[in-house]
C-alpha positions as CSV (number, residue, x, y, z in Angstrom):
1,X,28.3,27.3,-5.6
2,X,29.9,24.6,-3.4
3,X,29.8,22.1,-5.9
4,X,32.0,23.7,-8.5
5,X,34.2,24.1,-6.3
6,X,34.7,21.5,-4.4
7,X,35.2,19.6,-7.7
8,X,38.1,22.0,-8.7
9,X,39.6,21.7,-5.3
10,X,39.5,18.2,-5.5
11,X,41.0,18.2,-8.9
12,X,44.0,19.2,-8.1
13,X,45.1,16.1,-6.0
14,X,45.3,13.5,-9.4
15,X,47.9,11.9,-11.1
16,X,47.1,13.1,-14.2
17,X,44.6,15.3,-15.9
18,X,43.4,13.0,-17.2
19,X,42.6,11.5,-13.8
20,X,41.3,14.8,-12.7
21,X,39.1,14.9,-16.2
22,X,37.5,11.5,-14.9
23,X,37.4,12.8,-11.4
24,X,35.8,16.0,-12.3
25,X,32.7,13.9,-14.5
26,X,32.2,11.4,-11.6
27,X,31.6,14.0,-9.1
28,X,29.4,16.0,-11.4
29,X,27.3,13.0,-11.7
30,X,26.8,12.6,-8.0
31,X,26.3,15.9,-7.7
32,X,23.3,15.7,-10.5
33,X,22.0,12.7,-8.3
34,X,21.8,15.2,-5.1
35,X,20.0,17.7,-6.8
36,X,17.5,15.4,-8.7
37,X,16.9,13.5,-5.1
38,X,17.9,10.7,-6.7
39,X,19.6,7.8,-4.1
40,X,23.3,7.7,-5.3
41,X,24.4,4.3,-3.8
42,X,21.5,2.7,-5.5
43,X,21.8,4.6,-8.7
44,X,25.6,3.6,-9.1
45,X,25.0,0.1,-8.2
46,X,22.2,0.5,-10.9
47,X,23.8,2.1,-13.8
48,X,26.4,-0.9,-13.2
49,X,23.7,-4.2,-13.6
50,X,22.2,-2.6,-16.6
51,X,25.7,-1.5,-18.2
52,X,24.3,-3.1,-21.7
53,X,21.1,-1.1,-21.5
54,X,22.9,2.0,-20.4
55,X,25.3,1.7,-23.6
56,X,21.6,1.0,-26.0
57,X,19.7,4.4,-23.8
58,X,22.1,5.9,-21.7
59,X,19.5,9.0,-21.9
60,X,17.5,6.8,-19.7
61,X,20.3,6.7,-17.0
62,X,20.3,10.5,-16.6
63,X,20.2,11.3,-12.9
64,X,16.9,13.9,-14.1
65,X,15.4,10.9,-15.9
66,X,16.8,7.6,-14.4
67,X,13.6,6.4,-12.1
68,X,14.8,3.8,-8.9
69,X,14.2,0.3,-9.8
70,X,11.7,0.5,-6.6
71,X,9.7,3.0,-8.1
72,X,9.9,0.8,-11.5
73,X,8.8,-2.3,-10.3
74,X,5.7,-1.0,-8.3
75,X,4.7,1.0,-11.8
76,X,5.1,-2.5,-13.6
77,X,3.3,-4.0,-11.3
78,X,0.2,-1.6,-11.4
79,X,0.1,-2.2,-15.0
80,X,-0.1,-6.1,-14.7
């Protein structure tokens, strides 16, 4: 129950709502990364190399489906 509201707390400190509205989805996304276990610095930094293959799949850059690239390049590698 924190979550919620710490993203409607946080809300009301933008510019605009429309501000907030951005705000409000960035921190759901980190949010998603925390309870999927999923490393946020390195997700972020992922989602914004591969900001052409997120646009073609972006259901592949989930936080409940993205995989690390670590984890990605040792499954290539086993397949090789």
């Amino acid at each position: 129950m924190k979550a919620p509201v710490m993203i409607r707390k946080n809300a009301y400190f933008y510019r605009t709502s429309y501000g907030a509205r951005v705000g409000g989805i960035i921190l759901s996304v980190l949010i998603s990364c925390r309870l999927n276990q999923t490393n946020i610095w390195n997700y972020l930094v992922s989602v914004l190399k591969k900001s052409a293959g997120v646009k073609r799949n972006p259901g592949a850059f989930l936080p409940w489906n993205y995989q690390g690239e670590e984890v990605a390049a040792r499954e290539q590698s086993r397949a090789a």
